[in-house]
C-alpha positions in Angstrom: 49.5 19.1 15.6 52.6 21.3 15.7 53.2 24.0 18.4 55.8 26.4 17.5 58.1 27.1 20.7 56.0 25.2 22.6 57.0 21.6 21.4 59.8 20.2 19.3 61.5 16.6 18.7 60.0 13.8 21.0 63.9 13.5 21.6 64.2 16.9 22.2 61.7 17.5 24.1 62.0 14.6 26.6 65.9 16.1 27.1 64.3 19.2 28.1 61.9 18.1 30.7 63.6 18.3 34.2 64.7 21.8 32.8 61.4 22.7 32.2 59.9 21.4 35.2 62.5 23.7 36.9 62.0 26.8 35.2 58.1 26.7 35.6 58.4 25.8 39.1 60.6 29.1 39.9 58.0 30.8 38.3 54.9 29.7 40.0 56.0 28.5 43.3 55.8 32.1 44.7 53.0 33.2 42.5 50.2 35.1 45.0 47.6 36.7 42.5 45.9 39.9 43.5 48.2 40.2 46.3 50.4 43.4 44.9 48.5 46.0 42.7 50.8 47.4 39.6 50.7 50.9 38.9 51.3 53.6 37.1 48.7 52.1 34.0 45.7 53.6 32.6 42.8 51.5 32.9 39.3 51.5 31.0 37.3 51.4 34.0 33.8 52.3 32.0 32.3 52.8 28.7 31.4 55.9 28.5 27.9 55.3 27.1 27.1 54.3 30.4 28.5 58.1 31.9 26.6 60.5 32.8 25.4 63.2 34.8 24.2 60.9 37.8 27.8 59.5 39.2 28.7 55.8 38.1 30.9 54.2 41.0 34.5 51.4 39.8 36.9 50.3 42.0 40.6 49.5 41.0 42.8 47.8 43.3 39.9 48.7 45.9 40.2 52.4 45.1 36.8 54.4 44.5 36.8 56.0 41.3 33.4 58.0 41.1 32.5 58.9 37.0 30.9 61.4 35.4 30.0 64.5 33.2 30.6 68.1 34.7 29.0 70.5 32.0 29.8 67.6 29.4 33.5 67.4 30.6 34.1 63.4 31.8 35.4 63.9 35.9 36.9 61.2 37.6 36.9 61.7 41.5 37.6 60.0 44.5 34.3 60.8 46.3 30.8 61.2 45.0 29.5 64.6 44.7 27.1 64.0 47.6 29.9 63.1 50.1 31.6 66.1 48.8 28.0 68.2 49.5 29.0 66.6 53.2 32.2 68.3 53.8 33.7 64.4 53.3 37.2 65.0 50.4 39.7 62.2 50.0 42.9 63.8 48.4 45.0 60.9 48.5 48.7 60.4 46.8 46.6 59.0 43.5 44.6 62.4 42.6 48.0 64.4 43.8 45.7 65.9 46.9 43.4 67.4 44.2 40.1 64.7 44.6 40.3 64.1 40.7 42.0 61.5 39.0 43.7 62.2 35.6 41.2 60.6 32.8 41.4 60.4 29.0 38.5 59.3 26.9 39.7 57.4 24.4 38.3 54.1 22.3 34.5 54.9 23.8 36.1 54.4 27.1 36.9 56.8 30.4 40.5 55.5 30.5 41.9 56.4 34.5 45.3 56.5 35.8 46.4 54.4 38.5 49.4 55.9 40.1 51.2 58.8 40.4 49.7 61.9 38.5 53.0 63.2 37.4 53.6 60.0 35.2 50.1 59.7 33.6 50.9 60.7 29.8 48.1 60.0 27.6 51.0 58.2 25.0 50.7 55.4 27.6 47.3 54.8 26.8 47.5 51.0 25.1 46.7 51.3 21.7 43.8 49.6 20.4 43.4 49.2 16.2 40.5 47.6 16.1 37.7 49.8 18.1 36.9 53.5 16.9 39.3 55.7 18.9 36.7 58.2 19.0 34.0 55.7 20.1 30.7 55.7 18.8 29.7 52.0 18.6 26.1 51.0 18.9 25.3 50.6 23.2 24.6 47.1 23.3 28.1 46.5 21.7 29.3 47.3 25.5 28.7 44.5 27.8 29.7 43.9 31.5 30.9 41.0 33.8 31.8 40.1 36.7 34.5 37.3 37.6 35.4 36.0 41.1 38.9 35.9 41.2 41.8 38.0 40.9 42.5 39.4 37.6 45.7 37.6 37.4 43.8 34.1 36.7 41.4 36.0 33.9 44.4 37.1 32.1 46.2 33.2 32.0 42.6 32.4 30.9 42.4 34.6 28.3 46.3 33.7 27.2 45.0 30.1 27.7 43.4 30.1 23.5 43.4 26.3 23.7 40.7 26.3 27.0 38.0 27.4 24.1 38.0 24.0 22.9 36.5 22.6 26.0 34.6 25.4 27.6 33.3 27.4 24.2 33.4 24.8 21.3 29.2 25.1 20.4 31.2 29.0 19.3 34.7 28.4 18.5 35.1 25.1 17.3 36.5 22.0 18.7 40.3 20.7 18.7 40.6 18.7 15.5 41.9 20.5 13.0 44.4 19.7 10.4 47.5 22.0 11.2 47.6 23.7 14.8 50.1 26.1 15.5 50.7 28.1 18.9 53.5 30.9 19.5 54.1 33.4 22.4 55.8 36.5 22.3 56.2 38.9 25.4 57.7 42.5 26.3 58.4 43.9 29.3 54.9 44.7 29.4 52.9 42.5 27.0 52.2 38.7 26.9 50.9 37.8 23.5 49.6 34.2 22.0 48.7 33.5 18.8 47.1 30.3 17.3 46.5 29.3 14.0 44.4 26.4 13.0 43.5 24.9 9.5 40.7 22.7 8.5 39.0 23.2 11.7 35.2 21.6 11.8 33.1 24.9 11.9 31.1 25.3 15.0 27.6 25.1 14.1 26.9 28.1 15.3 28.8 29.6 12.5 27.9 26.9 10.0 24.9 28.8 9.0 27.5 32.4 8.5 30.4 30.2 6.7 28.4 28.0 4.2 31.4 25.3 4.8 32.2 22.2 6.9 35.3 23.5 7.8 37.5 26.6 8.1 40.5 28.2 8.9 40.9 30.5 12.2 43.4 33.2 13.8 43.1 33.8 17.5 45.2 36.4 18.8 45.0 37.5 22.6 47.2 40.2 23.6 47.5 41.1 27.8 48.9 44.2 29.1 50.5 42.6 32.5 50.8 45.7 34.1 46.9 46.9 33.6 44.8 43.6 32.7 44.1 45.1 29.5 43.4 42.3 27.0 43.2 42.4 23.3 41.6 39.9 21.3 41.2 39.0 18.0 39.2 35.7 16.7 38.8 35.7 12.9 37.4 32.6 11.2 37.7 31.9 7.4 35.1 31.9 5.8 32.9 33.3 8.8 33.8 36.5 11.1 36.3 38.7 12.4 35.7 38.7 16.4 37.3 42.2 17.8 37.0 42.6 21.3 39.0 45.3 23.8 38.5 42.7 27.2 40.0 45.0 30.0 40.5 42.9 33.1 40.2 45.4 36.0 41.2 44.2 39.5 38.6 45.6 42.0 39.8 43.6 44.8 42.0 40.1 44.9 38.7 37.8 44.6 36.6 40.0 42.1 37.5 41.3 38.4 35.1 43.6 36.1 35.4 43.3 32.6 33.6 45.9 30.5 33.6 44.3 27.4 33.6 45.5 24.0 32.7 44.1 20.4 33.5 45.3 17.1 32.4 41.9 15.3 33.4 42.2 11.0 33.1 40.3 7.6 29.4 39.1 8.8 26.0 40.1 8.7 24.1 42.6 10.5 21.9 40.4 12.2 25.3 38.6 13.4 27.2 42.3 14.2 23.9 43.0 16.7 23.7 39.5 18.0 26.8 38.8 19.4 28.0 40.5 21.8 25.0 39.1 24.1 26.7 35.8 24.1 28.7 38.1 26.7 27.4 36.2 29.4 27.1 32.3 28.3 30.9 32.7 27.8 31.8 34.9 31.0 29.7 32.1 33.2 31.6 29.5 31.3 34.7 31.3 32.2 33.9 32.0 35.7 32.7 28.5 36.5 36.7 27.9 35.8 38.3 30.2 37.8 36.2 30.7 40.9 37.4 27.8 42.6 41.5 28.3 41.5 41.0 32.3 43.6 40.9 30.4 47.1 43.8 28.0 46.0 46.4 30.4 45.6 44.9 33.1 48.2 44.9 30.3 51.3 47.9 28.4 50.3 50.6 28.5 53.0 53.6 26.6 51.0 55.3 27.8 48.0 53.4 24.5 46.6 54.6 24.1 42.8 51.3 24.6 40.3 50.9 21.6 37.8 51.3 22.5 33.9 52.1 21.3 30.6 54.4 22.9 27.6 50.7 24.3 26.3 50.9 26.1 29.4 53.3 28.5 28.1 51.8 31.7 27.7 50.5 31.8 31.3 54.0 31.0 32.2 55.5 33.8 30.4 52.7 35.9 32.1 54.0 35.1 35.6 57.0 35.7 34.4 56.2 39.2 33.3 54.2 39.8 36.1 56.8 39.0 38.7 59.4 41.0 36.9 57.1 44.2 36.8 56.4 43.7 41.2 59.9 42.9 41.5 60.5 46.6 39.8 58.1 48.5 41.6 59.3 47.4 45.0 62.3 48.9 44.1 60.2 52.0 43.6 60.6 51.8 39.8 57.1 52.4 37.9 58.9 53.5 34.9 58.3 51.5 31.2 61.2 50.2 29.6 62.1 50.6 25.6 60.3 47.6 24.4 57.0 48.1 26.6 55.4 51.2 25.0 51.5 50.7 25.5 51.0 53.4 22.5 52.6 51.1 20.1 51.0 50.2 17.0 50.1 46.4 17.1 47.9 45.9 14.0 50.0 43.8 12.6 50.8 41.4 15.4 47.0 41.4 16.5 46.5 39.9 12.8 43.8 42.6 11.8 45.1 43.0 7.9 45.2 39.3 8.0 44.3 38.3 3.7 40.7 36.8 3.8 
């Protein structure tokens, strides 16, 4: 197995261990997760099948956010229309002292900004090449989940593409393979792996889809640091193309609600239908992992150094990120820098084009 920037020489990597050890430990000895909320971000706080007259209640960063359609215009308030009946109006420094936060339906979602009004371009909106940006998927395509811990520990999950081997392999396949490659990249804003894998034994849940012992496979996760806004991309040859937009939205420092979405490809339509209701054998997986770690970090009263490994990379580069984006806003800077535009085009790097 090789691991591009993640492992060279024995020699060469055995030099580089104390230096290693050192750098991961500044990064995570201080790491609190869910213990500042980032701003400034558009989040897809609801699919906006689920929106209708009758007033759908999200919380980010412990903020209401009351959805809905006016007339057929999507609103997006801090109080429900009945406390409103009441005489009851927040107008806090989020909705500029008007009630409403500014909201942009985009990608079948209600996208909301968190932050200050005045900043909330719809350019910022993070691009997303593989759903419909004017929506339109089939309902049960949307699914829902709820994970109990911060969404800081969802995102290193999600960044974390060799954890599928253990937790998912009846879906994604198991370790052996007979190249393995794994790369990270990061912006200012973005934290993205890729993994690339040859000759991997095909799950045999896919077995009956790819007609072949074994196959090649392409997993891409991208994470927005700023917003929890994840990106994936799982595309298995022969077999399917797994395209999902998996927001991470922080609703308080011990609970995260992902409203999931599916565009599964190259597969049949019984497959397209079925999968996205193995939303919730995976997201139990997943939880099962990172309940326990919330309480670990939240009740810990030493800067006690984490444990990883050199596969731990992305989830470094994460904290990294992470750190570097609170550090900014403390200083009052909620600004995006050259490389971190969320509009940017990432087709390319989220492997969607890939030859099949």
């Amino acid at each position: 197995m090789t691991t591009t920037d993640l492992s060279t020489t024995a020699s060469a990597d055995s030099e580089s261990v104390d230096n290693r050890k050192n750098r991961s430990a500044s990064i995570t000895a201080g790491f609190r997760p869910g213990s500042f909320a980032l701003r400034d971000a558009w989040f897809p706080v609801l699919q906006t099948v689920f929106i209708g007259r009758r007033p759908s209640l999200r919380v980010i960063h412990g903020r209401p956010i009351y959805l809905a359609r006016e007339n057929g215009v999507l609103v997006a308030t801090e109080d429900s229309p009945r406390d409103r009946d009441r005489g009851r109006l927040r107008a806090s420094e989020f909705t500029a002292g008007t009630g409403r936060y500014p909201v942009v339906e985009r990608y079948g979602y209600a996208w909301v900004w968190y932050g200050d009004p005045a900043n909330a371009s719809p350019d910022l909106v993070p691009r997303v090449p593989h759903l419909p940006e004017a929506g339109g998927l089939p309902r049960h395509f949307h699914q829902n989940v709820i994970f109990d811990c911060s969404y800081e520990l969802i995102c290193e999950n999600l960044l974390d593409l060799t954890h599928a081997d253990f937790l998912h392999s009846w879906l994604t396949g198991d370790p052996l393979s007979e190249h393995d490659e794994i790369t990270v990249e990061s912006t200012s804003e973005t934290v993205t792996m890729t993994r690339t894998a040859v000759g991997r034994p095909t799950p045999k849940i896919q077995r009956g889809l790819a007609k072949s012992d074994t196959q090649d496979a392409c997993l891409v996760t991208m994470v927005h640091v700023r917003s929890g806004v994840c990106l994936l991309h799982g595309d298995f040859n022969p077999g399917m193309s797994v395209r999902m937009l998996h927001p991470a939205n922080p609703e308080t420092p011990g609970r995260t609600r992902t409203p999931v979405t599916y565009n599964v490809q190259h597969t049949t339509k019984l497959a397209r239908t079925v999968f996205p209701f193995s939303t919730h054998i995976v997201g139990g997986q997943d939880n099962w992992a990172v309940r326990p770690q919330n309480p670990l970090y939240l009740d810990r009263s030493t800067d006690e150094k984490d444990m990883n490994s050199r596969f731990d990379a992305a989830g470094l580069r994460f904290r990294k990120v992470h750190q570097e984006l609170v550090d900014r806003q403390r200083r009052g800077d909620y600004s995006y820098l050259a490389d971190g535009d969320p509009g940017r085009d990432v087709t390319e790097q989220m492997r969607l084009e890939r030859p099949r």
